[in-house]
N, C-alpha and C positions, 0 to 999 in steps of 0.2 A: 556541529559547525557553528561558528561566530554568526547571529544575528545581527545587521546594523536597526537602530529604528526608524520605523518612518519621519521622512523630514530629513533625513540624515545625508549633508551634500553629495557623499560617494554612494546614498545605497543602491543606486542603479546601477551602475556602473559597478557596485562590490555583487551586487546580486548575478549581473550579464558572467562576471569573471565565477562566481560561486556554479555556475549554471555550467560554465565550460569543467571546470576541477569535476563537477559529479559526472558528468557526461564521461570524462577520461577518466574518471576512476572506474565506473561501471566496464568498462572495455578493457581495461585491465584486470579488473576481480573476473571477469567471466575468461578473459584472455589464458591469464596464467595461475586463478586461483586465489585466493586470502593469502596463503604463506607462499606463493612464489611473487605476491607483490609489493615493492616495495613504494615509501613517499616518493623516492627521485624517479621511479619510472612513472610514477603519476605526475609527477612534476613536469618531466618530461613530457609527457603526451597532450599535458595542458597547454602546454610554451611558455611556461610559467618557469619562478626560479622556484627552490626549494624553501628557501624563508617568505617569500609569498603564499605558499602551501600552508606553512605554517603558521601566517596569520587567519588562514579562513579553517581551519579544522589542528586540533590540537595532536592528534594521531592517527594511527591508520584506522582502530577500532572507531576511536572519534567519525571516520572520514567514511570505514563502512559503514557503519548505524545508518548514519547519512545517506549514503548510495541505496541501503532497503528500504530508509523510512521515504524515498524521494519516488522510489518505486511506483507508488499506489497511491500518492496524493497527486490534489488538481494544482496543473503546472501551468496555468497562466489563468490571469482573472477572468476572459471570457466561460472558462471552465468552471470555474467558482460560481460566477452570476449563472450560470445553468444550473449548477447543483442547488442551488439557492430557491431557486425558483419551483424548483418542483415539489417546494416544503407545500407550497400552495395545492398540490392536486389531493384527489379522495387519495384515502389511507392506504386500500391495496393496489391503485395504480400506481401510488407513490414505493409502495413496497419493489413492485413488478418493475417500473424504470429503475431504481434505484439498484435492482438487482442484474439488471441488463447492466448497465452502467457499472459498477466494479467489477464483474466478469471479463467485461474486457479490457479492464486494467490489470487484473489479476491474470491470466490469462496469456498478456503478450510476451514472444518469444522472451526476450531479454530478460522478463521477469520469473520463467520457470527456469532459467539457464544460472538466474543466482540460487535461487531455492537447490538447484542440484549441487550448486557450487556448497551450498552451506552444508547439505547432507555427506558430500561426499567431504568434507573437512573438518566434521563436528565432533571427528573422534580425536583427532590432533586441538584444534579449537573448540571445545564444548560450547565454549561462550556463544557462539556465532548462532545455536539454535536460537539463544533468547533473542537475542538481537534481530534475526530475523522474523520470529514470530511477534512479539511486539510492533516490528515496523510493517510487516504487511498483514495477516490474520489478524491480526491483536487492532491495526488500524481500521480493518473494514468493522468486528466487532465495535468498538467506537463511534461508528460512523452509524451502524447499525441501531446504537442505543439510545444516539439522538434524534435520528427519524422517529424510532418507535416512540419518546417520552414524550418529542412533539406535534404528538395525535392521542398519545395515552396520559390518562392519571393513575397512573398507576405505580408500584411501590418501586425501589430501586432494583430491588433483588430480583422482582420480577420481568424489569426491563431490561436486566443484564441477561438472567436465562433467555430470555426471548430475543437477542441480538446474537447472543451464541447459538442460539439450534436455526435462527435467519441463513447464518454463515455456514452452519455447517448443510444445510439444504443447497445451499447454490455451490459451494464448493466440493466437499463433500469427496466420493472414490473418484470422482474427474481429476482432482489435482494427484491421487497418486497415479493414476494412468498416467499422466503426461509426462509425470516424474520420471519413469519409468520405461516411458517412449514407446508407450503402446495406442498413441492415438495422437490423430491431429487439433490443432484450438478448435473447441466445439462450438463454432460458432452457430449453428441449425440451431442447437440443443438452450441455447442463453435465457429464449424465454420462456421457455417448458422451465425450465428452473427455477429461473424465477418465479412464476406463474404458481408452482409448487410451494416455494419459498414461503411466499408470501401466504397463501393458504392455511399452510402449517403454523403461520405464526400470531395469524388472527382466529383461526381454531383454538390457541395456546391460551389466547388473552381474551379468549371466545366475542369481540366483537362485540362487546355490550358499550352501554353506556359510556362508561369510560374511553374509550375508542373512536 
């Protein structure tokens, strides 16, 4: 979707209206699907016309990326300045929230309802597997590699393996259960997981000096 830049006299106002199109996109991809949705019924749902649509996302792939990458990122700056903030704590408390904290972005309703969506349509859309795991896995790994790099010295390669076995500890046979609809949001379970997570990954990079 069209970024305006800071400073830019509409970008609040292009931002308030971008915030409404994902919102009615999202309720439409889980409503009726990737291929039973079209631009004009998102258009519609936005109260938007269709050449409005089309200045803020260029398609519907455009417009989905967007609806998974918006998924699992922090949606307003009070949320930001939190995540920010806890660059400051020791390295496996920082692990242990940080791992609490995308559990339950990961996690809520709406977000395993696209994840189903993309499974059940990945055989008609192939595409949509990438697209989804880039925008949510692929984001917390990400997210995972700069925590780690900003308490570690350590080499890239090593801080990529170590952001991926982070992710795959806290997420892990949870998301297929739910997938699956063999269990409710485990929320009891968030900081055992974490708790784990983080264990495993300063065992990994054993905690030494660099660290």
């Amino acid at each position: 979707m069209k970024v305006w830049p800071d400073g830019h006299p509409k970008g609040k106002a292009m931002a308030r209206r971008q915030r409404d199109i994902l919102d009615a996109a999202r309720a439409c991809f889980v409503r009726t699907g990737y291929g039973g949705t079209s631009m004009d019924a998102i258009a519609a749902a936005a109260g938007i016309s269709l050449m409005t649509l089309y200045r803020h996302a260029e398609s519907k792939d455009d417009l989905f990326a967007a609806t998974i990458s918006d998924a699992c990122r922090a949606t307003d700056d009070a949320e930001r300045r939190y995540f920010e903030a806890l660059i400051a704590l020791p390295f496996r408390e920082l692990l242990v929230t940080s791992g609490i904290h995308m559990q339950a972005k990961f996690f809520r309703p709406d977000n395993i309802a696209l994840m189903r969506l993309v499974i059940a349509e990945s055989s008609v859309f192939l595409h949509l597997l990438q697209l989804a795991y880039e925008g949510i896995p692929g984001h917390f790994e990400n997210l995972a590699a700069i925590i780690i790099s900003a308490k570690c010295d350590v080499a890239d390669e090593e801080i990529a393996e170590a952001a991926r076995l982070y992710i795959d500890c806290l997420l892990g046979g949870e998301v297929l259960r739910l997938l699956l609809g063999q269990g409710e949001r485990p929320d009891a379970d968030q900081r055992r997981r974490a708790e784990r997570a983080a264990d495993v990954v300063l065992g990994m990079l054993e905690a030494g000096p660099a660290c």
